[in-house]
VOPAGU-2260 file (C-alpha; in pm, 1 decimal, decimal comma):
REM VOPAGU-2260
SITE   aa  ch    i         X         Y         Z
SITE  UNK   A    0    9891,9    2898,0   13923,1
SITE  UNK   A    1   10049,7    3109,9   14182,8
SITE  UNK   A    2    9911,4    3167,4   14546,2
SITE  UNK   A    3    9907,4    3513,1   14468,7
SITE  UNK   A    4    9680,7    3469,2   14131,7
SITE  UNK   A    5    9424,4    3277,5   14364,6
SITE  UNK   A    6    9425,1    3496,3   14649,9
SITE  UNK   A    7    9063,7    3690,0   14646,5
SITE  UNK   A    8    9160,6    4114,9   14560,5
SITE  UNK   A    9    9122,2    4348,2   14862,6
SITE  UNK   A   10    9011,1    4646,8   14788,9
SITE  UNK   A   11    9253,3    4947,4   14795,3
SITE  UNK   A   12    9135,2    5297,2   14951,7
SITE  UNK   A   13    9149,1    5497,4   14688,1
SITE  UNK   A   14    8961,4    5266,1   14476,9
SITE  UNK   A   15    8690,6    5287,7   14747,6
SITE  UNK   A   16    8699,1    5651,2   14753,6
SITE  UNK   A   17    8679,1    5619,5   14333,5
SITE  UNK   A   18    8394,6    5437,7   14418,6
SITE  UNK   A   19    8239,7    5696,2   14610,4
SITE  UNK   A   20    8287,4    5956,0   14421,6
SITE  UNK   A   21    8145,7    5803,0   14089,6
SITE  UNK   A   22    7830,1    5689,9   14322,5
SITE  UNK   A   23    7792,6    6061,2   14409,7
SITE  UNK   A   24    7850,8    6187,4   14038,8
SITE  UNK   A   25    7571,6    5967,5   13896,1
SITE  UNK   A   26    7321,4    5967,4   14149,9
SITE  UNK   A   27    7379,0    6359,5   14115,7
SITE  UNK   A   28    7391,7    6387,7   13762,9
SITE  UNK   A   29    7020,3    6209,9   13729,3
SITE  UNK   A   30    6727,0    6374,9   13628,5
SITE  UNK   A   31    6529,0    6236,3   13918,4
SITE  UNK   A   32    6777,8    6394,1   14175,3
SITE  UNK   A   33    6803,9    6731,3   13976,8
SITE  UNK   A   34    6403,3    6689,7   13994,5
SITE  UNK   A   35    6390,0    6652,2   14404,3
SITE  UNK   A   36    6592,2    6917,6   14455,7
SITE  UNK   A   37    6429,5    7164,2   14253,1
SITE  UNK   A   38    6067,0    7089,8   14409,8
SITE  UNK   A   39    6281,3    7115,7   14751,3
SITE  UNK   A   40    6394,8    7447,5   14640,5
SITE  UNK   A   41    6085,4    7566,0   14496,2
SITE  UNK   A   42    5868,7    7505,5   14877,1
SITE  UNK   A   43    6025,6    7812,0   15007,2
SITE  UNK   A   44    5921,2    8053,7   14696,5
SITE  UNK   A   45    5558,0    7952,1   14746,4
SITE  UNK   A   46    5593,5    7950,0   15142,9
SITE  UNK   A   47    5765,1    8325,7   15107,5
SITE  UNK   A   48    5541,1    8393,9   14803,2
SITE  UNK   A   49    5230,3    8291,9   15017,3
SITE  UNK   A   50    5337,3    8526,3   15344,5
SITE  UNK   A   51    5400,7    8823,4   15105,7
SITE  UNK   A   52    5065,8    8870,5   14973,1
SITE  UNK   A   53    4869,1    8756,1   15297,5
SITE  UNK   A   54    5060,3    9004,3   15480,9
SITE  UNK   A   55    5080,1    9287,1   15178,6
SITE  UNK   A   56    5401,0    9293,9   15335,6
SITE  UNK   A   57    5337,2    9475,5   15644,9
SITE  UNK   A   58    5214,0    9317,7   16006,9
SITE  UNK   A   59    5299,6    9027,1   16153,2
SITE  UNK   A   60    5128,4    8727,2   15961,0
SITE  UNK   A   61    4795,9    8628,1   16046,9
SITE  UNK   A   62    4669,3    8359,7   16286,4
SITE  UNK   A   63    4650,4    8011,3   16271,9
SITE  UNK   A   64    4837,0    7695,2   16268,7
SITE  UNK   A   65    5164,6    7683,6   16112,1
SITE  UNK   A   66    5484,9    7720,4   16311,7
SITE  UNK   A   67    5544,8    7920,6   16566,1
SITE  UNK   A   68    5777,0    8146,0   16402,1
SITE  UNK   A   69    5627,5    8218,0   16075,7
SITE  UNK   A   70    5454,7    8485,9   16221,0
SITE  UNK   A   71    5828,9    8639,5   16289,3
SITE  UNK   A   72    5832,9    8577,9   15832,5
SITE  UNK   A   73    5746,1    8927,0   15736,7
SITE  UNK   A   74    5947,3    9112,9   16033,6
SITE  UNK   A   75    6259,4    8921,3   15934,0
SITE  UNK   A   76    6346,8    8725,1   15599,7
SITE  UNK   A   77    6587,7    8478,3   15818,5
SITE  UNK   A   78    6234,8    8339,3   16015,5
SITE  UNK   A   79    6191,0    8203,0   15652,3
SITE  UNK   A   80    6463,0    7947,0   15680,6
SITE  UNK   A   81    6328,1    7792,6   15972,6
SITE  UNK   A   82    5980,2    7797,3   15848,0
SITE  UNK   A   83    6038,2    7622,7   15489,7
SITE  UNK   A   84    6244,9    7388,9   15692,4
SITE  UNK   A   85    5968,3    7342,7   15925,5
SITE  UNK   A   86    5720,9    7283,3   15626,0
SITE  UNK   A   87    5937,3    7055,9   15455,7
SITE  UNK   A   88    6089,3    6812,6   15714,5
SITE  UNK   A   89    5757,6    6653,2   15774,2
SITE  UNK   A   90    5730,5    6501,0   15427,7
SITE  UNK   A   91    5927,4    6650,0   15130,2
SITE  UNK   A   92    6266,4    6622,7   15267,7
SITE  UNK   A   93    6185,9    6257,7   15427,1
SITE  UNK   A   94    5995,8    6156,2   15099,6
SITE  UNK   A   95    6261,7    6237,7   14882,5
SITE  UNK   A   96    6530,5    6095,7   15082,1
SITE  UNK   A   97    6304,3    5784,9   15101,0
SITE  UNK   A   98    6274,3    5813,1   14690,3
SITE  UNK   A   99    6704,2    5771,3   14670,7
SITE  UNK   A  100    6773,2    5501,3   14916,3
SITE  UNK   A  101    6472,8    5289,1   14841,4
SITE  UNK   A  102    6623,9    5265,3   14487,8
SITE  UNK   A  103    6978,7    5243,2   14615,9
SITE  UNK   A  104    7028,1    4856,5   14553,3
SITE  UNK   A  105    6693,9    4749,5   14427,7
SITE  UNK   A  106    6728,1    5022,5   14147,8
SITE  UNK   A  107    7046,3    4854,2   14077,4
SITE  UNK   A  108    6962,3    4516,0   14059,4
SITE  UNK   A  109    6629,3    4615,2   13826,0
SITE  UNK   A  110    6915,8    4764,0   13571,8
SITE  UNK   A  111    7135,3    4440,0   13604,4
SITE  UNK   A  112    7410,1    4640,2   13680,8
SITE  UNK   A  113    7453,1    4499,5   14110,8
SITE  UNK   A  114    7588,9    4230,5   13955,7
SITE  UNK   A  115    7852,9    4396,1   13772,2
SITE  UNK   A  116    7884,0    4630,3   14066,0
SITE  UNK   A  117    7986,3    4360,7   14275,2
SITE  UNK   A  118    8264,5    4210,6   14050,9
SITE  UNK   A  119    8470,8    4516,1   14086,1
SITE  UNK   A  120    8669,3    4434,5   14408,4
SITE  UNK   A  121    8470,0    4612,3   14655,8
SITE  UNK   A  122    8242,5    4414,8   14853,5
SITE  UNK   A  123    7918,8    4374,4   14951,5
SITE  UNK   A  124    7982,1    4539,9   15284,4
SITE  UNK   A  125    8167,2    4843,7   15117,5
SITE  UNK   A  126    7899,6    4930,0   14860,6
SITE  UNK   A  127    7665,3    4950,2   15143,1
SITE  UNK   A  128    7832,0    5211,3   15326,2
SITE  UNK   A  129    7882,1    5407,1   15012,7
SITE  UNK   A  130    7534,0    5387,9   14919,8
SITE  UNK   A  131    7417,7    5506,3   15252,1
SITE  UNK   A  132    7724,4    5772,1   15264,7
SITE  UNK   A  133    7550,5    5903,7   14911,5
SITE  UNK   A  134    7201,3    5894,4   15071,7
SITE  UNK   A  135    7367,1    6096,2   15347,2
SITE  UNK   A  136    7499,7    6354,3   15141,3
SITE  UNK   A  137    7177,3    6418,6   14963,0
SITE  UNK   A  138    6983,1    6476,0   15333,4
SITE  UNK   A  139    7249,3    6750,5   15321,7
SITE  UNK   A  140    7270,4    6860,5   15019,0
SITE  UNK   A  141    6901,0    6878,0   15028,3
SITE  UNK   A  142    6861,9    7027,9   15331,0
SITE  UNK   A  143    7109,2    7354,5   15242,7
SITE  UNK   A  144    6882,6    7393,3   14908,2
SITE  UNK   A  145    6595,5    7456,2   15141,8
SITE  UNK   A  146    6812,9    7700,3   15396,3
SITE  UNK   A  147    6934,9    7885,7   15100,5
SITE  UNK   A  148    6686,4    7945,6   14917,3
SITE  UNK   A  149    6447,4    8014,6   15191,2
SITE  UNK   A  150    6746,7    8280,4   15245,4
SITE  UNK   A  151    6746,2    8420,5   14924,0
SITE  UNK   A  152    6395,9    8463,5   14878,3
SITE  UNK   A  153    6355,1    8594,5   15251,8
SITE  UNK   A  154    6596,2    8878,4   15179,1
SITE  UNK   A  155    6389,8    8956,7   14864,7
SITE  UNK   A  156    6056,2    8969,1   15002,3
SITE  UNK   A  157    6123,1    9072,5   15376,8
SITE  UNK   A  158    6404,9    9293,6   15539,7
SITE  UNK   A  159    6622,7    9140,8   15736,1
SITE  UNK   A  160    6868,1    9216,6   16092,6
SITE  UNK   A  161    6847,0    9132,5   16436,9
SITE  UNK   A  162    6706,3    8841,5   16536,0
SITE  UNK   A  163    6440,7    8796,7   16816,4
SITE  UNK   A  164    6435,1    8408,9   16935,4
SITE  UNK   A  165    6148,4    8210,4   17032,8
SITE  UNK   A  166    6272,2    8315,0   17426,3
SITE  UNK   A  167    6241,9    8656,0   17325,5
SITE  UNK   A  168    6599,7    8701,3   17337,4
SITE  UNK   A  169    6707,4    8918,2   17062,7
SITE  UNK   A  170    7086,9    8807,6   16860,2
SITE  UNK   A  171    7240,0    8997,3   16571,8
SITE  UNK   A  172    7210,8    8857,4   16221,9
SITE  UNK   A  173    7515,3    8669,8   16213,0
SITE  UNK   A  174    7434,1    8470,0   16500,7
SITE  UNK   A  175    7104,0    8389,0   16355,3
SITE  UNK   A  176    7292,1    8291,1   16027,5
SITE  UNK   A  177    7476,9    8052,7   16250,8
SITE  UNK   A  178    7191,0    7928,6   16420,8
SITE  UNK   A  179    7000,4    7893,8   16104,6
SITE  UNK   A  180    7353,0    7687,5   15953,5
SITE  UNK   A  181    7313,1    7418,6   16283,8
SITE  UNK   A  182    6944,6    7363,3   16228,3
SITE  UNK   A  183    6993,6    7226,7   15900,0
SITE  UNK   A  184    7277,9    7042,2   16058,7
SITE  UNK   A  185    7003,8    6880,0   16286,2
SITE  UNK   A  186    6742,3    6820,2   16009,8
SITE  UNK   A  187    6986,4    6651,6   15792,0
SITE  UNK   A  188    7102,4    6448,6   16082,1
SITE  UNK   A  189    6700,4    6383,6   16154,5
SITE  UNK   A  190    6646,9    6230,1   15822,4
SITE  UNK   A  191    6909,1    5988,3   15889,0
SITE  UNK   A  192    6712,6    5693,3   16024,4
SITE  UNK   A  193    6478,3    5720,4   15729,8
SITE  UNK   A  194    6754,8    5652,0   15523,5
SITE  UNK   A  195    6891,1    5333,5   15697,2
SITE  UNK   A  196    6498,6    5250,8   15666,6
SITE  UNK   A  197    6497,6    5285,9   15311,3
SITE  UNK   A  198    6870,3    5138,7   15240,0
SITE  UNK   A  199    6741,3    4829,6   15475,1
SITE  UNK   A  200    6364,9    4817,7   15180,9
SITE  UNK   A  201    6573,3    4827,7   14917,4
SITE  UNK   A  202    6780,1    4537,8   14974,6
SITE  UNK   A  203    6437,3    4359,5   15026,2
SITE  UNK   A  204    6367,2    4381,1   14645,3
SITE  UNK   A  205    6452,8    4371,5   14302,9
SITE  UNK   A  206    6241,6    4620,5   14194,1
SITE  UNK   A  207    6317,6    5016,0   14250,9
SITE  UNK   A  208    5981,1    5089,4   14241,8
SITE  UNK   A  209    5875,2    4940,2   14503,2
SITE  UNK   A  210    6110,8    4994,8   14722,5
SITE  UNK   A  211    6061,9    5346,9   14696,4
SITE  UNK   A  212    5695,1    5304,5   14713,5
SITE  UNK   A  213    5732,3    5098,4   15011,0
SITE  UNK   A  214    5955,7    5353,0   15177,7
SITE  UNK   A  215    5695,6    5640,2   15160,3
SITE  UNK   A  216    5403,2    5433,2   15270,7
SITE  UNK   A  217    5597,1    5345,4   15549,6
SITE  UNK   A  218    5694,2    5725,7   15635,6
SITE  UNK   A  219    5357,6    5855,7   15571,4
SITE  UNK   A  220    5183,4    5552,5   15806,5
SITE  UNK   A  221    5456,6    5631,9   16066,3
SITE  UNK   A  222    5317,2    5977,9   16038,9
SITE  UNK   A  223    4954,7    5868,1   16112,3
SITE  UNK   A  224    5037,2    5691,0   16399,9
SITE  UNK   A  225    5281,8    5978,3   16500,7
SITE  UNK   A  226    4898,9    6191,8   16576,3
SITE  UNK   A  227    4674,5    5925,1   16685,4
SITE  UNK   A  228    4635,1    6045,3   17080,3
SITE  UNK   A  229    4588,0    5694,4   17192,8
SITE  UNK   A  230    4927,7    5577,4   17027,1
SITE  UNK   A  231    5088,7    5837,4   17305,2
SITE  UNK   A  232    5293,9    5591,2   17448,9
SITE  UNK   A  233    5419,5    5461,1   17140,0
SITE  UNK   A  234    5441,6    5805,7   16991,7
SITE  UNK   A  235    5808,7    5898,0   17164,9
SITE  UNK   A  236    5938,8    5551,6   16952,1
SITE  UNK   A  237    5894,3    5679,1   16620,4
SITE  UNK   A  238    6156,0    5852,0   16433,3
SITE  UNK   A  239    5975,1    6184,1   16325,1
SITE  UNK   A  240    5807,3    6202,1   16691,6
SITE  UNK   A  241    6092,2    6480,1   16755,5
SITE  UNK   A  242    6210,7    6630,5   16426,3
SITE  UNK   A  243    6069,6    6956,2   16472,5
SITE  UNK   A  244    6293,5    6982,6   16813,9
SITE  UNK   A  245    6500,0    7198,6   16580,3
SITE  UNK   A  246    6314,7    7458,2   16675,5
SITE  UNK   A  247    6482,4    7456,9   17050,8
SITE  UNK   A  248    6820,1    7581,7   16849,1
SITE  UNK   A  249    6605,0    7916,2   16854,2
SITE  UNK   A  250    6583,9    7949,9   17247,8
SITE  UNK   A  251    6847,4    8136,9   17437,6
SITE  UNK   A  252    6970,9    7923,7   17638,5
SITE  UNK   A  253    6924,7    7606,1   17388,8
SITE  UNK   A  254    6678,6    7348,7   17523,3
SITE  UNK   A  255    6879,4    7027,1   17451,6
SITE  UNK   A  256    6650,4    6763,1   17572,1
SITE  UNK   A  257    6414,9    6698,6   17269,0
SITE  UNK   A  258    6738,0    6784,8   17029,0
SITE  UNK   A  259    6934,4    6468,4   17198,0
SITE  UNK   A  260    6596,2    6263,3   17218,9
SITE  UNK   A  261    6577,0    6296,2   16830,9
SITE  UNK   A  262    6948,2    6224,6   16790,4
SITE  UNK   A  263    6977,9    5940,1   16995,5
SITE  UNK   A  264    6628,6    5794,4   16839,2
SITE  UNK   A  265    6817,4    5854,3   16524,3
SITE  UNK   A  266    7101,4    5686,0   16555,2
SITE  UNK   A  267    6921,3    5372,1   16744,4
SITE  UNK   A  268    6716,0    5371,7   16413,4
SITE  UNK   A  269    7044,5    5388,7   16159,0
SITE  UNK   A  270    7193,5    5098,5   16423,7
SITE  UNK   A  271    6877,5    4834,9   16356,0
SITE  UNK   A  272    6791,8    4927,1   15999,7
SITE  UNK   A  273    7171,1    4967,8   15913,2
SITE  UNK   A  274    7268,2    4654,2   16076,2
SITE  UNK   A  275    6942,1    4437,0   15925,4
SITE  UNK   A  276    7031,6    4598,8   15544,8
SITE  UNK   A  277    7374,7    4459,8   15603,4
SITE  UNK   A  278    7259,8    4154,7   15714,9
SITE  UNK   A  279    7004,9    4094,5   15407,9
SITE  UNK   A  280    7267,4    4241,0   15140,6
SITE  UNK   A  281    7594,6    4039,1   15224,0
SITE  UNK   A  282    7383,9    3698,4   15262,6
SITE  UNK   A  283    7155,2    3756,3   14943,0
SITE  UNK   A  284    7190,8    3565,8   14641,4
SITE  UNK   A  285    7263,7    3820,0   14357,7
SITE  UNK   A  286    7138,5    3630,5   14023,9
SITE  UNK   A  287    7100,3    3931,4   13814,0
């Protein structure tokens, strides 16, 4: 036998990006996926929906909690974006997200098919990064279903133009449009350590389920604590303690203190879970 017949098969590049792009066809293509992003979609409808007959349509909406431009809703359709992704980012967005990469390699190896998956000369290491790249594009992909349809049914319900920001500062529409474009940028890249969380559960288990499950219950106890008043000192630790720092996108001139906080709390989050789901994949024993 030649050298070359024993010599373990690197992986080319395009057979990587192959790899990629069948990851991002099937995880697309699924029912489940199709599923979260219509209930993602459907939030703004009832959010708009809800506004319209409150308000009849005229007059600022009423009182009360809620954030603290959805009274701006029935002046100006575009306020709609930022409230549905407001309304969402604190558990729909990071619940779904948690729902695809808990099942990312534990889903797998409940269908027998990691196995198989890691036959194909790819590595360990390489199927990581594509499931979390996939993951990734769904916080996007995600993310834009809320902004545009928020959009769409905003300029159905509620006239839209100028823009008056949260300084009182008032922009044309296209600048709005643009803000409105770089706060989803910001909530997708806020979901990001939630999905090196649930990449990192998934490799825990063999069983989708509950990995998933395990995910959520971890988001929605992180949650808790996030509002326990005692926990204050703990409080700026936790990865959704500054998601809603988006909203400092809608100040002229842009607070950026909270927006880099969350960032940087994101991307220390995607280092230790990202690092500890690499760590537990390429080391496990894969018997199934």
């Amino acid at each position: 036998m030649s050298r070359a017949d024993t010599a373990p098969r690197r992986p080319r590049p395009l057979w990587s990006l192959g790899l990629l792009r069948n990851e991002i066809g099937t995880t697309f293509r699924r029912w489940r996926t199709l599923a979260l992003l219509a209930v993602l979609a459907g939030v703004p409808v009832l959010v708009g929906v809800a506004v319209k007959i409150e308000t009849g349509g005229a007059g600022p909406a009423g009182g009360g909690g809620g954030p603290a431009f959805i009274s701006q809703v029935t002046n100006n359709g575009l306020f709609l974006v930022f409230t549905s992704l407001a309304v969402t980012l604190p558990f729909f967005l990071p619940m779904s997200i948690g729902v695809l990469a808990g099942d990312a390699i534990a889903g797998e190896a409940h269908a027998g098919t990691l196995r198989y998956l890691l036959v194909a000369p790819a590595g360990r290491t390489r199927l990581l990064l594509v499931k979390y790249a996939t993951t990734m594009l769904f916080c996007l992909v995600g993310t834009l279903v809320v902004a545009l349809s928020a959009l769409t049914v905003g300029a159905l319900l509620f006239p839209l133009g100028e823009v008056t920001l949260l300084s009182g500062t008032t922009v044309s529409f296209g600048e709005g449009l643009l803000r409105a474009l770089a706060i989803a940028g910001v909530v997708a890249l806020s979901l990001t350590g939630v999905a090196a969380l649930g990449l990192f559960v998934s490799t825990l288990t063999t069983s989708g389920i509950a990995a998933m499950a395990t995910t959520v219950g971890l988001l929605i106890t992180v949650q808790i604590l996030d509002t326990i008043p005692q926990l204050h000192t703990l409080q700026p630790y936790l990865f959704p303690h500054y998601w809603l720092s988006f909203a400092d996108l809608l100040r002229d001139p842009v607070y950026w203190d909270q927006l880099q906080k969350n960032l940087g709390l994101q991307a220390l989050y995607t280092v230790v879970f990202g690092s500890a789901a690499w760590a537990r994949f390429t080391t496990r024993d894969i018997t199934a």
